[in-house]
C-alpha beads as a LAMMPS data file, in Angstrom:
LAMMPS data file: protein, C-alpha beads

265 atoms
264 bonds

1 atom types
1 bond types

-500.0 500.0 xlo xhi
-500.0 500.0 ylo yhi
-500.0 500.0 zlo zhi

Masses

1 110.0

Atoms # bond

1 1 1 -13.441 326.906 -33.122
2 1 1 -10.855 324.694 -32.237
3 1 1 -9.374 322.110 -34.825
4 1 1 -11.355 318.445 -33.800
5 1 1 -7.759 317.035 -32.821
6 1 1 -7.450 320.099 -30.250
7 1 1 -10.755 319.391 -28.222
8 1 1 -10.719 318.965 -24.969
9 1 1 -12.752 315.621 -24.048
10 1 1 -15.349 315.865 -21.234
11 1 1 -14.151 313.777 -18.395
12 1 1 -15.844 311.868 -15.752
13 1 1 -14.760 314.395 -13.217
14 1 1 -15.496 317.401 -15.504
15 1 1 -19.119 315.997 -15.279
16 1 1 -18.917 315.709 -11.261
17 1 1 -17.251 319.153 -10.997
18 1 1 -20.305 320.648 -12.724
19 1 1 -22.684 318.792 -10.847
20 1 1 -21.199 320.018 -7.464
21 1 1 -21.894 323.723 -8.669
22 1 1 -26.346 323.183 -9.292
23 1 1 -28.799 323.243 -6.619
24 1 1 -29.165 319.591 -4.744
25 1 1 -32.439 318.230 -6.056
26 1 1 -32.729 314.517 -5.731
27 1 1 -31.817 313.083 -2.205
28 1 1 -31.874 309.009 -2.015
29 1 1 -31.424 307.517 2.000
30 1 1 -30.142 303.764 2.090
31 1 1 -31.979 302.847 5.007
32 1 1 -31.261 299.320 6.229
33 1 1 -34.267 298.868 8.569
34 1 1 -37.652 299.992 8.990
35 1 1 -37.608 301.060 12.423
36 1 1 -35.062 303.401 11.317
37 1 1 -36.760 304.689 8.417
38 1 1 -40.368 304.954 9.477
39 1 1 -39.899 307.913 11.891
40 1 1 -38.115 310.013 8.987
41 1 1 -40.998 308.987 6.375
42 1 1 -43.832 310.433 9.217
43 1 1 -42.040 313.490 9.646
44 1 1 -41.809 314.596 6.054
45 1 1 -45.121 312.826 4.774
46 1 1 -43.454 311.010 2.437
47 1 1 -45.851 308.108 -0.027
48 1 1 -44.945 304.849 -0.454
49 1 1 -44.413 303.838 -4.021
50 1 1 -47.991 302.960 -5.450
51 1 1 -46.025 301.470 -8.685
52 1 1 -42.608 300.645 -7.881
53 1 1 -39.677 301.809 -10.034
54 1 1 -38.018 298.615 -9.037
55 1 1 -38.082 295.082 -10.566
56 1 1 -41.427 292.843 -10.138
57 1 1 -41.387 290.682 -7.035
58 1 1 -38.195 292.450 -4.841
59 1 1 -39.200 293.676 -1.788
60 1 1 -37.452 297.185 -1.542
61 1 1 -40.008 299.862 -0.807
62 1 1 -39.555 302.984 -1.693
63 1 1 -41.192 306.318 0.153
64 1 1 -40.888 309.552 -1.497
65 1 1 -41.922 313.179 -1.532
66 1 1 -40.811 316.929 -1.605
67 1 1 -39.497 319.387 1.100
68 1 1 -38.870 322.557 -0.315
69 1 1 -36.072 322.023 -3.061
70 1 1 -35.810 318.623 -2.308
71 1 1 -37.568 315.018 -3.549
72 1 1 -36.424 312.668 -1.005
73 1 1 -36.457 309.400 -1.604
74 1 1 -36.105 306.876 1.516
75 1 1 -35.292 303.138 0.349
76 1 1 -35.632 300.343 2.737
77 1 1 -34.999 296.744 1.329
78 1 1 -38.174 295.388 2.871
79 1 1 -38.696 291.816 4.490
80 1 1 -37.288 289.113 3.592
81 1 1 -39.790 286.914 1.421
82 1 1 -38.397 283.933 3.576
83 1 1 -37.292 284.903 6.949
84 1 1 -39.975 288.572 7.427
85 1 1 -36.776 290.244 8.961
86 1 1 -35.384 293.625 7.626
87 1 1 -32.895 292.577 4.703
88 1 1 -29.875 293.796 6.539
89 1 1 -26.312 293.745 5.328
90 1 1 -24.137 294.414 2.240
91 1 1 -26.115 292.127 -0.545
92 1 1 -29.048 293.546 0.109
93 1 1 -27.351 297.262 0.466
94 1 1 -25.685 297.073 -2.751
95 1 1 -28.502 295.728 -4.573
96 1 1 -30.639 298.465 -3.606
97 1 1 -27.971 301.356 -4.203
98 1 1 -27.478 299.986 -7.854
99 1 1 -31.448 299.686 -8.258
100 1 1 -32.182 303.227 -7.154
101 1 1 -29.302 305.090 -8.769
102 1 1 -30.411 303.779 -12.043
103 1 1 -33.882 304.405 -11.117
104 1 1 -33.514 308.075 -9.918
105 1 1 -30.568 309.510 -10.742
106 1 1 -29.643 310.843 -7.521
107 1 1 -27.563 314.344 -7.124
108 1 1 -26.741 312.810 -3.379
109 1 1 -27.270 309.316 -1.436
110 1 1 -27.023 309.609 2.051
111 1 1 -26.662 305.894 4.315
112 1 1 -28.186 306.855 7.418
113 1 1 -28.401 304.195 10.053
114 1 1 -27.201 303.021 13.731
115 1 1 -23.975 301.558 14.230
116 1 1 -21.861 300.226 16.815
117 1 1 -19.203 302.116 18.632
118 1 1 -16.129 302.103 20.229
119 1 1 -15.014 303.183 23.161
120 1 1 -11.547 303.755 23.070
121 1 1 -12.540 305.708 19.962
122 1 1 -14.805 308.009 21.851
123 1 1 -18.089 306.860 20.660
124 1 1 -20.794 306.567 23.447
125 1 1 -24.103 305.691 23.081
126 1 1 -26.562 308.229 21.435
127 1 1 -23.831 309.675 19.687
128 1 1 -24.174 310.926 15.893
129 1 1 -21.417 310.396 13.511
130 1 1 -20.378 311.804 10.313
131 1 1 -18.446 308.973 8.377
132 1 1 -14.837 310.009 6.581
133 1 1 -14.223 306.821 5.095
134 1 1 -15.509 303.640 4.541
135 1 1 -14.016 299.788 4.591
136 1 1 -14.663 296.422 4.784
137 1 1 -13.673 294.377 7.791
138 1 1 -14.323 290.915 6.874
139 1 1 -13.353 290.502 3.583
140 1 1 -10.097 288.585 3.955
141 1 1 -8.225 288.049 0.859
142 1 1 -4.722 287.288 2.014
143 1 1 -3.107 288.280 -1.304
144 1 1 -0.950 290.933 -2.795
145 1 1 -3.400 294.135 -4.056
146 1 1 -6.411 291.676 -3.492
147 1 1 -6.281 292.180 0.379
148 1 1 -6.266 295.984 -0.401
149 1 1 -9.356 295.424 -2.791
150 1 1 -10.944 293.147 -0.203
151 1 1 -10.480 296.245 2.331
152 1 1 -12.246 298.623 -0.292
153 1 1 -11.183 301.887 1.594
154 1 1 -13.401 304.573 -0.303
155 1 1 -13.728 308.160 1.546
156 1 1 -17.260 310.157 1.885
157 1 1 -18.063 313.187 0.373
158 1 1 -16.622 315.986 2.517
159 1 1 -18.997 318.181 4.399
160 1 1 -17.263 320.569 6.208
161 1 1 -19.601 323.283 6.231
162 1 1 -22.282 320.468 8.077
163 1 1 -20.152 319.391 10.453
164 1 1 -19.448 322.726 11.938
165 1 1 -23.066 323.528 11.834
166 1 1 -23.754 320.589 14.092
167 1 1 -20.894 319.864 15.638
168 1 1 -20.882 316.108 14.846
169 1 1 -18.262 313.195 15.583
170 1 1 -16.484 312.217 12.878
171 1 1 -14.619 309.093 12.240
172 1 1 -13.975 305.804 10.232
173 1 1 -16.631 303.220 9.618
174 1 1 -16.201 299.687 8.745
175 1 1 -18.604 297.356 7.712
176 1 1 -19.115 293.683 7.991
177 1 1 -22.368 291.224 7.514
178 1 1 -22.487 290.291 10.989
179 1 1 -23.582 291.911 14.244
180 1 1 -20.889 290.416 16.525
181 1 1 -17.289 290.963 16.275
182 1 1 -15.069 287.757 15.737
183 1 1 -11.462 287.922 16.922
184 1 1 -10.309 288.651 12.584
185 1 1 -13.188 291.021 12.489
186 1 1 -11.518 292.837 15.779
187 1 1 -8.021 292.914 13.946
188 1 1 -9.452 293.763 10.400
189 1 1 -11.633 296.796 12.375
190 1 1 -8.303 297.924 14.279
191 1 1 -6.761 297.779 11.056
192 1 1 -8.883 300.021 8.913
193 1 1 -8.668 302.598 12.265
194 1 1 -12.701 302.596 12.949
195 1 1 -14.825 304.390 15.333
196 1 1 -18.132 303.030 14.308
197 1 1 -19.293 299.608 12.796
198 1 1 -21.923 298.799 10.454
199 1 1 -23.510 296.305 8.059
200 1 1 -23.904 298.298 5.254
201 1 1 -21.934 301.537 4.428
202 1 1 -19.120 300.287 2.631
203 1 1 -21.215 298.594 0.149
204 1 1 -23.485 301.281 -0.369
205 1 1 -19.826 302.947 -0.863
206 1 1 -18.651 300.477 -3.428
207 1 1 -21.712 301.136 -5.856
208 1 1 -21.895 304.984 -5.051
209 1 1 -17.668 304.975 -5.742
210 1 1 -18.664 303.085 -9.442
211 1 1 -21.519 305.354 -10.766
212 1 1 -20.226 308.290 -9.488
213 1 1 -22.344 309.932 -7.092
214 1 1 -21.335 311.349 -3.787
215 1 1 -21.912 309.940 -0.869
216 1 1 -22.378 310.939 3.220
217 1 1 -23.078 308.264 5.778
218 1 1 -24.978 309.372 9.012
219 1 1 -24.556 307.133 11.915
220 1 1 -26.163 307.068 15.152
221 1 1 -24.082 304.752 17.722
222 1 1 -26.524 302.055 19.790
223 1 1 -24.202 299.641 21.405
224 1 1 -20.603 299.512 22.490
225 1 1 -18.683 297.063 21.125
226 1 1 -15.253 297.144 23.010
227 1 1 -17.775 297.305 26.399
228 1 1 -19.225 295.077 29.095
229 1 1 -22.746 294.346 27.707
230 1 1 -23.492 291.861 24.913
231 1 1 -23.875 293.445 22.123
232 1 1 -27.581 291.984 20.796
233 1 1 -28.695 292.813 23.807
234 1 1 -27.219 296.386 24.370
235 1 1 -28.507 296.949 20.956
236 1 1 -32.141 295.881 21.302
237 1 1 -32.037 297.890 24.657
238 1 1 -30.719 301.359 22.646
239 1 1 -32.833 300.674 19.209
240 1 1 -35.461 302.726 19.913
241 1 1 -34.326 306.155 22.032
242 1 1 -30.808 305.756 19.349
243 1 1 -33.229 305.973 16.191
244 1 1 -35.358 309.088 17.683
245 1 1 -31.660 310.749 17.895
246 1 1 -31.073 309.902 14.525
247 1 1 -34.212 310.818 12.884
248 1 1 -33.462 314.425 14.623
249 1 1 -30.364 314.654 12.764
250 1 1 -31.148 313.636 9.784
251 1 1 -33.663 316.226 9.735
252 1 1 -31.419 318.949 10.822
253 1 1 -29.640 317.248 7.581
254 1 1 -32.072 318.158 5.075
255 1 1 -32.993 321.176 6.418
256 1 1 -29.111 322.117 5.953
257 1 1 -28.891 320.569 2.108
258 1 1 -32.060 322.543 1.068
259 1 1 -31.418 324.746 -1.486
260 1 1 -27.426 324.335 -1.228
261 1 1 -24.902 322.633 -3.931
262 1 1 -22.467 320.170 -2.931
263 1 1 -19.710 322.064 -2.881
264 1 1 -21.605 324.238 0.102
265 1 1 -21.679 321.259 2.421

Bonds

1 1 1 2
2 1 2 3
3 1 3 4
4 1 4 5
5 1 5 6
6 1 6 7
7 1 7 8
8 1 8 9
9 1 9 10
10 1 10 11
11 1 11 12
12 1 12 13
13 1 13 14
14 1 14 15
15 1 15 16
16 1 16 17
17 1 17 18
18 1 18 19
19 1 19 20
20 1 20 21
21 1 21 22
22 1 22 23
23 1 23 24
24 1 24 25
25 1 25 26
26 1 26 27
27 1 27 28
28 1 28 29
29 1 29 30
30 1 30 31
31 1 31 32
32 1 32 33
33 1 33 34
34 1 34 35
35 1 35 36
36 1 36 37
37 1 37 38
38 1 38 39
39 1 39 40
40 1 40 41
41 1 41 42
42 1 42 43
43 1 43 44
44 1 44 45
45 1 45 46
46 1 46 47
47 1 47 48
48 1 48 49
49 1 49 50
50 1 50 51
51 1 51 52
52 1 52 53
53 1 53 54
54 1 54 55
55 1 55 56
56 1 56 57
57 1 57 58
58 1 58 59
59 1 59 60
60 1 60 61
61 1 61 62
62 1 62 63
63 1 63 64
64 1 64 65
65 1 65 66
66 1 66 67
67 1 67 68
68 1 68 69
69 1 69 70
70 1 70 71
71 1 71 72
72 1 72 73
73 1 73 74
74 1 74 75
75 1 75 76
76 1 76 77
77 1 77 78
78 1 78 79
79 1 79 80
80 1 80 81
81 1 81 82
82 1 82 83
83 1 83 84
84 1 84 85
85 1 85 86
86 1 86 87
87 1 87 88
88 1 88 89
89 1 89 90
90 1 90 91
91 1 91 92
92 1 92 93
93 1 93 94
94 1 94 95
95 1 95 96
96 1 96 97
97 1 97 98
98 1 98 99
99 1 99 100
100 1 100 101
101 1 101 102
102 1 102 103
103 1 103 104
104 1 104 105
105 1 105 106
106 1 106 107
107 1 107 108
108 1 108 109
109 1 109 110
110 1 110 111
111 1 111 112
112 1 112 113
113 1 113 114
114 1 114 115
115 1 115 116
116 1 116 117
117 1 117 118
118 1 118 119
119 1 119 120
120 1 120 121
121 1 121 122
122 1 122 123
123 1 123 124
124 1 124 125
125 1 125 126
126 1 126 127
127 1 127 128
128 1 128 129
129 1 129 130
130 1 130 131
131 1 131 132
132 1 132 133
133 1 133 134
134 1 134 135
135 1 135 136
136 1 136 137
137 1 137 138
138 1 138 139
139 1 139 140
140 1 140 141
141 1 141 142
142 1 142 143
143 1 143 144
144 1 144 145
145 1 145 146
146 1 146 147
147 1 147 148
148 1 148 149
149 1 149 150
150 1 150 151
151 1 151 152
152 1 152 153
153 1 153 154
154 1 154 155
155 1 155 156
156 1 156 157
157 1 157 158
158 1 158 159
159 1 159 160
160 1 160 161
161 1 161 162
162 1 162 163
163 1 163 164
164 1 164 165
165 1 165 166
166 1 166 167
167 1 167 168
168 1 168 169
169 1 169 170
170 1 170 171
171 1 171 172
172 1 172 173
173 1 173 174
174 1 174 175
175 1 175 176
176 1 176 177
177 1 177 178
178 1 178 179
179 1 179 180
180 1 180 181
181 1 181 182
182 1 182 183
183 1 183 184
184 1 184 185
185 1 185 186
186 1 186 187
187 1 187 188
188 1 188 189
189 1 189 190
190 1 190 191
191 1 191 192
192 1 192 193
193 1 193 194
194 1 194 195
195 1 195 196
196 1 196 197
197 1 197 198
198 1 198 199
199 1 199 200
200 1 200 201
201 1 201 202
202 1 202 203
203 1 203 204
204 1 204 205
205 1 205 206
206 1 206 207
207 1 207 208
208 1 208 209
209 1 209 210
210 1 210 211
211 1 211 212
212 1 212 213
213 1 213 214
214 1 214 215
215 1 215 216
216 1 216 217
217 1 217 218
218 1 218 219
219 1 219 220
220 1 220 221
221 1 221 222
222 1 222 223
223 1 223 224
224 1 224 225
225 1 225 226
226 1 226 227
227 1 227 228
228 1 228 229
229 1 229 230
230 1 230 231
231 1 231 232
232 1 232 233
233 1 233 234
234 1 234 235
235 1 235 236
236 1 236 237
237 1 237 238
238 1 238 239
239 1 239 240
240 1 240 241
241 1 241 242
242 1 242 243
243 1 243 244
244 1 244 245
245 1 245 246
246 1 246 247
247 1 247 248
248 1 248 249
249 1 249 250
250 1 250 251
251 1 251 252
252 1 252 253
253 1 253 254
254 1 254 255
255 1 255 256
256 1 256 257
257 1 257 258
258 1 258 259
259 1 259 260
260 1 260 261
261 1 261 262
262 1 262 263
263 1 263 264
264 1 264 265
């Protein structure tokens, strides 16, 4: 036995680097809308929370179940108590994230979702993406080191074994609280290099990045943003056929994870 001041401390990453080696068993989904969710909660028969493992009087649901090795857990934020819409964007995301880590001690979050795309990076409409890192586009902080925290560049867990298995896009997301694109959004997204746009990745990043649990985001592109249509209504147009798309490959997802450690994706 070694002498106490010889020890070797267990680290953060020591923790992580064993965790990579067991079995995936808890999967949570950040799902930012129920249209997107519901088709993925039919398919694997997943419950909705009965008693809910989250504070009294939020309205983040929470469906659940098992397929084979796995207990999924899909979160959606719910309505609104105000407006009845889905409670899109990063507040909302980040609360969630936070709630359900503590909650369920996840081995793996995935942020499935739609997202806009861009052209000129490739993305067309239907397409599936794989995100390799994740920023912020319109948090503007015009300061030394602060505009690089604003940015909050994280990267996703790397799954190189999944993408060759299904062949997916890749590329950077960036995420902002509104659906349009204002001319400092367009030069903040240029900026961080992005194929895809979102509302909610890089906050569900943020939290992830701080409790230590590895992340993948799965993005399924419904509107063009550098293109000719408005985007609301290129979006509305795409919702439904883009989530069907999705749903399929987030299936194909967990059928892949089952029974496999992180460091096999």
């Amino acid at each position: 036995m070694a002498p106490p001041n010889e020890q070797t401390a267990v680290t953060a990453d020591d923790i992580v680097s064993e965790a990579e080696k067991k079995p995936i068993s808890t999967v949570v989904f950040v799902i930012a809308m129920q249209t997107e969710a519901l088709p993925l909660v039919n398919r694997f028969q997943l419950s909705e929370d009965v008693e809910s493992v989250f504070p009294k009087g939020v309205p983040w649901v929470r469906y659940h179940g098992f397929y084979k090795d796995l207990h999924i857990n899909i979160i959606w934020p719910g309505k609104d108590p105000t407006f009845c819409v889905d409670s899109v964007g990063t507040v909302s995301a980040s609360l969630v994230t936070y709630a359900s880590i503590q909650a369920l001690q996840p081995d793996l979050i995935i942020n499935a979702g739609t997202a806009g795309g861009f052209k000129a990076k490739g993305a067309c409409i239907g397409d599936v993406f794989l995100a390799s890192e994740v920023a912020f586009h319109d948090r503007r902080i015009p300061i030394p080191v602060f505009d690089l925290y604003g940015v909050g560049l994280r990267k996703a867990l790397s799954t190189p074994n999944l993408l060759k298995q299904f062949n997916l896009k890749v590329g950077r997301l960036s995420t902002g609280d509104s659906l349009d694109v204002s001319p400092h959004d367009e030069a903040a997204i240029n900026a961080n290099d992005a194929t895809i746009k979102d509302m909610e990745g890089a906050a569900v990043a943020y939290v992830a990045d701080l409790l230590k649990v590895p992340t993948v985001f799965v993005k399924a592109v419904t509107d063009i943003v550098d293109g000719d249509k408005p985007t609301t209504e290129e979006f509305i147009q795409n919702l439904a056929a883009v989530t069907a798309a999705l749903d399929e490959m987030v299936a194909k997802v967990i059928e892949f994870i089952s029974g496999k450690c992180l460091s096999e994706l």
